[in-house]
N, C-alpha and C positions, 0 to 999 in steps of 0.2 A: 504493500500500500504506500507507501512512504517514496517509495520508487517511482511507482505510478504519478504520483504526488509531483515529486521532482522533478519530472519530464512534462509533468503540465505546463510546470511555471518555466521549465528551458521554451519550452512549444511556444506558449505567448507569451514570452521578451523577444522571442528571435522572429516573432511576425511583427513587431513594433515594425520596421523600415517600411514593410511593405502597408501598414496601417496609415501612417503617415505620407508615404507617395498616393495610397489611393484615394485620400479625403476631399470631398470636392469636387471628387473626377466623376462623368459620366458616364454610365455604361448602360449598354442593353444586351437584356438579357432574352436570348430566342427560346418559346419552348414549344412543341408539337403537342396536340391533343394525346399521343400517347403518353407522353411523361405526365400529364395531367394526371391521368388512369392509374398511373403507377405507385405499386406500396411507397414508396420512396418520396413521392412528390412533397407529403408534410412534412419534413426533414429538409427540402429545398428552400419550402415557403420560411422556416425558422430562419436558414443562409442568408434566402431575401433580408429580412428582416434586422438581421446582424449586420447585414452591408448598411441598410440604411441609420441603421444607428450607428455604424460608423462613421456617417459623413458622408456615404458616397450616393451621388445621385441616379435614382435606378429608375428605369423604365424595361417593363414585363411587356413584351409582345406573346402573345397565347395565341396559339393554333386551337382548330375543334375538328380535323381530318374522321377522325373515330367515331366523333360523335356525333359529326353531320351524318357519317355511312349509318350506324344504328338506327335514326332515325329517318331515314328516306328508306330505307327496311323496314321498319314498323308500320310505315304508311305502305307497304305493298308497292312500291316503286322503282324500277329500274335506274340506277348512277348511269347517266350520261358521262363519257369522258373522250376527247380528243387530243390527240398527243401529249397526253398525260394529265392536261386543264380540266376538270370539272365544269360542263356547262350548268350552269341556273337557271331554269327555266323557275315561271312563278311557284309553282309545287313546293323546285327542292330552296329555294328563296325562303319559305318558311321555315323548314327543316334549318337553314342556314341560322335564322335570326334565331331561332329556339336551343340551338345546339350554344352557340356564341354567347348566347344574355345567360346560360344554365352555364358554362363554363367560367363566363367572368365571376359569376356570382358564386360560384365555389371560392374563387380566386379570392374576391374579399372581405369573404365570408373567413378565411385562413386564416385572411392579414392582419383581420380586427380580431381574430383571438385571444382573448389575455387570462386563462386560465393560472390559478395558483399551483407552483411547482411543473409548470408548461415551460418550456426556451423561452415562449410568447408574453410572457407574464409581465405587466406593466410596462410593454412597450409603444401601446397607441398609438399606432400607427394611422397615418391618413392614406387613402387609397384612392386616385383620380381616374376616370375615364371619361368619355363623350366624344363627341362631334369632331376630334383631334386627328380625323386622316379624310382628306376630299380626296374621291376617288372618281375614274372616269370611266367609261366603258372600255371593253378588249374588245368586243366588234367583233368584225366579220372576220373570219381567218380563215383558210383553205376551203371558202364556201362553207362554213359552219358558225353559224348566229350564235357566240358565247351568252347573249342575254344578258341578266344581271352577272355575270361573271368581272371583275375590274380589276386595275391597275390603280394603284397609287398615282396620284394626281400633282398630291400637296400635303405635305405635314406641314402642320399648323405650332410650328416651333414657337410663337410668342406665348402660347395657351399651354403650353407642356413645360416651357421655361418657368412660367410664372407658379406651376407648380409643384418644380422641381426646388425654385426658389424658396418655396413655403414648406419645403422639408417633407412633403409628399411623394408617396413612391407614385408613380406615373404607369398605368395599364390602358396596353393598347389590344384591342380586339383583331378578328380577319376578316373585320367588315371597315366598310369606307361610306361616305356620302354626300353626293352631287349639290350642286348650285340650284337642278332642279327639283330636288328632294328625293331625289332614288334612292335605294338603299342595292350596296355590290356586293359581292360576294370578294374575300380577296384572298390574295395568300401569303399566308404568317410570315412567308422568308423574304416576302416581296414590303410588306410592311414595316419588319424589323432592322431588313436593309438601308431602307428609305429612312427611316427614321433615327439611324446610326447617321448617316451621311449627313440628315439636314439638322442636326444637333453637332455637328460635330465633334462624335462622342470619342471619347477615349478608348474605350475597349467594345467590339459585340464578341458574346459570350453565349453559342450554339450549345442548347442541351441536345446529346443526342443517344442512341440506343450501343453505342461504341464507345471504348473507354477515351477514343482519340480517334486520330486518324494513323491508319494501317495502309502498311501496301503489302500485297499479294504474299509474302512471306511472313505477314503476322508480325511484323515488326512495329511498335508504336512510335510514331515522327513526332519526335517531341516538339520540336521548332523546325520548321519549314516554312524558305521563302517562299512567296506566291509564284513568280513563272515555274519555278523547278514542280510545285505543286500542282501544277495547269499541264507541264509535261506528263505527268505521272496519270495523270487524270485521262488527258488524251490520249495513252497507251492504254488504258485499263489496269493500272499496277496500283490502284486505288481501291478500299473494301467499305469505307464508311458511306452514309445516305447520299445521293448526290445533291438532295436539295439543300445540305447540311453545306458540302463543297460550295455551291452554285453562293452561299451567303458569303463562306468562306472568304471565295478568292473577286466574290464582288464588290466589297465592302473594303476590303485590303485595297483592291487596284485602284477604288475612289478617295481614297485618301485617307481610310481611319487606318489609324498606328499600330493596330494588335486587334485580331481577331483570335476568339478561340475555341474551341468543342470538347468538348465533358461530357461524361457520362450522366445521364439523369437516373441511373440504376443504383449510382455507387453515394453512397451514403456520406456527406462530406465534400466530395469532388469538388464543389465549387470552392470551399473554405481550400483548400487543401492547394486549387492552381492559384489562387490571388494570393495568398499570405504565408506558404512557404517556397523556399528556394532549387525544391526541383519541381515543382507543379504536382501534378495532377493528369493534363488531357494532351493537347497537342496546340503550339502555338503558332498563328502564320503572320508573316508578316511581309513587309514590300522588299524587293529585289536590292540588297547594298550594292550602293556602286564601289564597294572595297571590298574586294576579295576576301575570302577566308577559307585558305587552303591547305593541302599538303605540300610541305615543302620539297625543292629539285634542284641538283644540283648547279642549277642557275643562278640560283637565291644564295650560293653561297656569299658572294663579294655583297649583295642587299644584306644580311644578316650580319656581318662583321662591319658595315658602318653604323646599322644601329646600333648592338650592344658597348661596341669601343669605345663610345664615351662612359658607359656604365662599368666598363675593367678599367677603364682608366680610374674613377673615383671610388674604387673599390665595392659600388655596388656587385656586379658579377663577379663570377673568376673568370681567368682568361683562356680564353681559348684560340688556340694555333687555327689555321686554314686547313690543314691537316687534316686535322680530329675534326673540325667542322664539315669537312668535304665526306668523311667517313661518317658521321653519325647523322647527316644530313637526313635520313628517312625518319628520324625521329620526332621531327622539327614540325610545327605548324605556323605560317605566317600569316600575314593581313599584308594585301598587295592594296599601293594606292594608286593609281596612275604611275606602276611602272615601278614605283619605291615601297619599298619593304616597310613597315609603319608600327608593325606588333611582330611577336614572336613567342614560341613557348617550346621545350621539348618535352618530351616522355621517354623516360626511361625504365623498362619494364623486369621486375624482378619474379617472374610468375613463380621460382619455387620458394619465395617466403609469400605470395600470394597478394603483392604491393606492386607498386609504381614511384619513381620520383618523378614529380614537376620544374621542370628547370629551366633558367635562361629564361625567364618573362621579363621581357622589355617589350615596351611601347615609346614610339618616337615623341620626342618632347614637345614638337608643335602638336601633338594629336594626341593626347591626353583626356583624357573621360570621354564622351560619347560610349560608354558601356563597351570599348574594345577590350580591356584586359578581358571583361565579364563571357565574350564570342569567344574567346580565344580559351578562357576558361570549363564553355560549357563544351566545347571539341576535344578538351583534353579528358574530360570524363568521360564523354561519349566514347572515344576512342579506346581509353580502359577499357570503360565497360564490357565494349564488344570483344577484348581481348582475357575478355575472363578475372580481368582485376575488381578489388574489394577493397582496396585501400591506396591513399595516395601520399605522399609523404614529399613535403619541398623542407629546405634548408633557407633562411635569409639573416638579413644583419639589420636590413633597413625596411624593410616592406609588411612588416610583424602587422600590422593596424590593417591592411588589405585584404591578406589571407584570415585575417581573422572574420573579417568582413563577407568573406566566400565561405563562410562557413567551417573553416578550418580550425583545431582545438590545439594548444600547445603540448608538446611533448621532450620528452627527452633522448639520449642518446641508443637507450634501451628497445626504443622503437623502430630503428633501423634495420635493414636487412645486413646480418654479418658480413657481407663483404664492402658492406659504406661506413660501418662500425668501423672497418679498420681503417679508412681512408678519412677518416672525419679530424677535422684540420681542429684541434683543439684552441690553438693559438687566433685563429682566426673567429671562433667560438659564437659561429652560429646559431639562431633561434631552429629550433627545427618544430617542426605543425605537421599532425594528419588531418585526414577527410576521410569519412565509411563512406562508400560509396551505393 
């Protein structure tokens, strides 16, 4: 118990950074009528709820896919669908409106919950929706009259602002409505997108029936640029929902900073990607124009202008052309136009079951923009897949960074025997692991 105890309060100190970057910030959150359905969902709505007591400005896009099909089934009715759209004819237009006001009204019926000994418990929450999407018709397409079927037109950013500003979480339906009073039918990813773009929100955050995104080998992408992602997509090397994708790499390519996909199964997830430091789901983001690669025997003369100033004042130790030109596959750079800008190696000890991290430098004009942090998450990743469980760097001056990535102080005892012997006492290095 006491154990338990102690990793609580490690768990929240070490989410403070991420508590403090998210306050303020806007996010939207995408969810399907299936995750609605799901045992899981009120352990999500508790999440919601924690974000907004944190500070951070939320806005719920809900889907009702499920529970529009159930009820155009009850009424003995056949789903019309045309390349994958749901047409609305007046019928299933009711189905729509009853499925969507039974779904919101779950949704705030959650939010206002303030039971004793509940997560929810004296949290009073305010819960906004209405009139906050004009939508327009989809029309005629391949000769097939979508009907009430629409598109997002117009988010109504002043009316969502104002009360986002009043500390209300903000719920948006898959319904929209016209200038002439129509009522559309629309689609959750089509709304949630639109309403990431015209908020200019900081993060959209996809629930979905996957822990992440996966390609064909079951492998989870934990961060993936958007073209590389659009590649993969367009081969088929891709296993998650594509309507999931389609918000994914939409939403990313118009300009918001970080999209991302969770599972709405997994109990936590949300808390788990926002507030600790290996996430949770899978993170996409826009195409760097700086490389972050494996290094090649080209990079030798780039890598020895960077570090050289850092052997020179004794941050590094030094190292020959030599031994560079030979240990060069170890190496991960940051290319910038041509100049070499960051750097890290690996060095792999697999029979004590570790790794050492070495040689991080970043160029002095390019400093922060989160390069140590890419260079950092390549170096785990790269472990990872090499079978390591621990990583172990050496420094004199950098103590406050690694410790910052998560890294714990240690002693000499923690080295693999053959750096025990090599370990420069004179020179009396901080040494730090990482569990991986």
């Amino acid at each position: 118990m006491v154990l338990a105890h102690h990793d609580g309060i490690k768990l929240f100190r070490s989410s403070l950074p991420y508590i403090n970057a998210h306050q303020g910030k806007t996010f939207v959150l995408m969810l399907g009528g299936e995750a609605i359905e799901h045992a899981n969902f009120a352990n999500i709505i508790h999440d919601i709820a924690l974000l907004n007591s944190l500070g951070v400005r939320v806005v719920v896009v809900h889907g009702a896919r499920p529970q529009i099909d159930q009820r155009v089934a009850l009424r003995g009715m056949q789903g019309r669908f045309a390349e994958g759209v749901r047409v609305t004819d007046k019928l299933t237009l009711e189905c729509v409106k009853d499925a969507a006001g039974s779904v919101r009204s779950q949704i705030e019926a959650l939010l206002t919950m303030g039971l004793p000994n509940s997560p929810m418990h004296g949290s009073q929450i305010r819960v906004c929706s209405g009139n906050l999407v004009v939508a327009k018709p989809m029309g005629v397409r391949g000769g097939v009259d979508f009907e009430n079927t629409g598109q997002v037109r117009r988010i109504d950013t002043t009316g969502i602002t104002d009360h986002l500003n009043d500390g209300s979480i903000v719920l948006l339906s898959p319904m929209g409505y016209s200038s002439t009073g129509e009522v559309f039918n629309l689609s959750h990813e089509d709304v949630a997108t639109q309403a990431a773009l015209a908020l200019k929100a900081d993060k959209l955050i996809v629930f979905s029936n996957y822990d992440g995104i996966f390609n064909r080998q079951g492998k989870l992408l934990r961060t993936i640029e958007r073209p590389q992602l659009e590649q993969l997509i367009a081969s088929g090397d891709i296993t998650t929902e594509p309507s999931v994708l389609r918000a994914l790499t939409t939403s990313v390519a118009a300009g918001i900073p970080r999209a991302h996909c969770i599972s709405y199964e997994k109990d936590g997830a949300l808390l788990q990607e926002l507030f600790t430091r290996d996430g949770e789901g899978s993170l996409v983001m826009e195409h760097h124009y700086e490389q972050l690669r494996v290094a090649t025997i080209d990079d030798v003369g780039g890598i020895l202008n960077l570090i050289k100033p850092l052997e020179e004042s004794g941050v590094l130790v030094k190292r020959s052309r030599e031994r560079l030109e030979n240990e060069i596959d170890q190496f991960i750079v940051i290319e910038r136009d041509g100049m070499i800008i960051g750097c890290a190696a690996l060095y792999l000890y697999p029979d004590d079951d570790c790794a050492e991290l070495a040689c991080v430098a970043t160029h002095q004009d390019y400093r922060g923009k989160n390069r140590g942090e890419r260079i950092m998450e390549a170096v785990r990743e790269r472990a990872t897949e090499a079978g390591i469980s621990r990583l172990f760097v050496l420094t004199t001056v950098t103590a406050h960074w690694f410790l910052e990535q998560g890294f714990v102080e240690a002693d000499v005892a923690a080295l693999p025997a053959v750096k025990k012997e090599l370990y420069n006492y004179q020179r009396n290095s901080k040494i730090f692991t990482l569990s991986l």
